[in-house]
N, C-alpha and C positions, 0 to 999 in steps of 0.2 A: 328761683326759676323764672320770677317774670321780670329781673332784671334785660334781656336783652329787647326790651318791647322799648327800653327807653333810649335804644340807639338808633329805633326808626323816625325818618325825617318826616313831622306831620302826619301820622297815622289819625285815621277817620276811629269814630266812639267804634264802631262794630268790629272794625280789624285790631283795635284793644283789648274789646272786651273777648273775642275767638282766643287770638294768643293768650289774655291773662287766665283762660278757663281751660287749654290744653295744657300749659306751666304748670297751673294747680292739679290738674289731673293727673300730672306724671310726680309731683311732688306728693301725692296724695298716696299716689302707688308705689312711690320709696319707703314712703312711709309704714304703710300697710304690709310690706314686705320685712319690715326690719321687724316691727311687731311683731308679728309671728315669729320670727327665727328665733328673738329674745324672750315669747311666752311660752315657746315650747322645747323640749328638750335637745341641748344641744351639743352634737358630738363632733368629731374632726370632720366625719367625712361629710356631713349637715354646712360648717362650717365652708370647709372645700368648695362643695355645691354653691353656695351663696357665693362664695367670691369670685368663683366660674363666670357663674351666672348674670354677676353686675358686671363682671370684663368684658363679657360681650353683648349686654345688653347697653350700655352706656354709647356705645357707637350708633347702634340703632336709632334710640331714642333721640340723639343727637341731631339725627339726618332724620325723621321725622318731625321733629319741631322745626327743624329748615322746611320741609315740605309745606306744613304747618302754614307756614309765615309765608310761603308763596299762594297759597290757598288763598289766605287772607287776603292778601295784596292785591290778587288779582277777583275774589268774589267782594271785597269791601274797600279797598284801597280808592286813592283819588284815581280819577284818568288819566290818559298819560298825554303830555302836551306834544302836538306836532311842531317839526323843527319847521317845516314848510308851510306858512297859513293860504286858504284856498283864496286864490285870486288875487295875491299879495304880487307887487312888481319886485321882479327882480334888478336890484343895485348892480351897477355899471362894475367891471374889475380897476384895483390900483392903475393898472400897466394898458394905457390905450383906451379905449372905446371898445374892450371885450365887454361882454357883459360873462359873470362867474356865474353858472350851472355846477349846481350838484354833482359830485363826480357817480356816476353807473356802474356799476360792475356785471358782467353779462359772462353767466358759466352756460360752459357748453358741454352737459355730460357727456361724456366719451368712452366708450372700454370696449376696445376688440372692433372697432370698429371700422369700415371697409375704406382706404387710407381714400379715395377718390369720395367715397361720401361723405368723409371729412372734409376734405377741404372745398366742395360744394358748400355746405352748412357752415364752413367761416370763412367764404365768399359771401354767404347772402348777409355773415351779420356786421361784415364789414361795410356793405353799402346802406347800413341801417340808417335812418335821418331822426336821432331823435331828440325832439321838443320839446321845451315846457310850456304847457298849454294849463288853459283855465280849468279844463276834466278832472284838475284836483281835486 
């Protein structure tokens, strides 16, 4: 169960040690469940029941160790590196004396709404001027 902890790139000791102790915790309770079914007595519809029951628990548990492993990441994990460092210049483009800016992407939610107050609102965001400044 704590095979998938060895496919994370650089996991910090704590985000190791969370995952290798919810893995053992769900292997502990497969465990603890077969046990029982095999020390006590067992009929078809016991049987039935248990295979139900790991059929749709197995999804579950599946998507909770994913959970699990986002938990970690994000309360024990490294930080995560900015693409853009603060107050770093920005390099000139191939083509001319541009210089290349990050490309923007600017949504404008819209639904039902009054067609003249639309395009007021992507009037104003057409004349928008914007700059990379040092307020990184």
């Amino acid at each position: 169960m704590s095979l998938p902890i060895l496919r994370l790139g650089a996991p910090t000791v704590m985000q190791s040690l969370l995952l290798a102790a919810a893995a053992n915790g769900v292997g502990a309770w497969v465990a603890t469940v077969f046990a029982y079914w095999t020390g006590h007595y067992f009929v078809f519809g016991s049987a039935f029941a248990l295979t139900l029951g790991l059929m749709l628990l197995v999804p579950l548990v599946l998507i909770a160790m994913a959970r699990i492993e986002e938990i970690a990441a994000i309360a024990f994990g490294r930080n995560p590196r900015r693409l853009i460092v603060k107050g770093a210049t920005v390099a000139p483009a191939t083509i001319g004396e541009a210089i290349a800016f990050p490309k923007v992407s600017i949504h404008v939610p819209a639904y039902f709404e009054p067609p003249e107050m639309l395009k007021h609102t992507l009037d104003a965001v057409s004349r928008l001027d914007i700059r990379i400044s040092n307020a990184w």
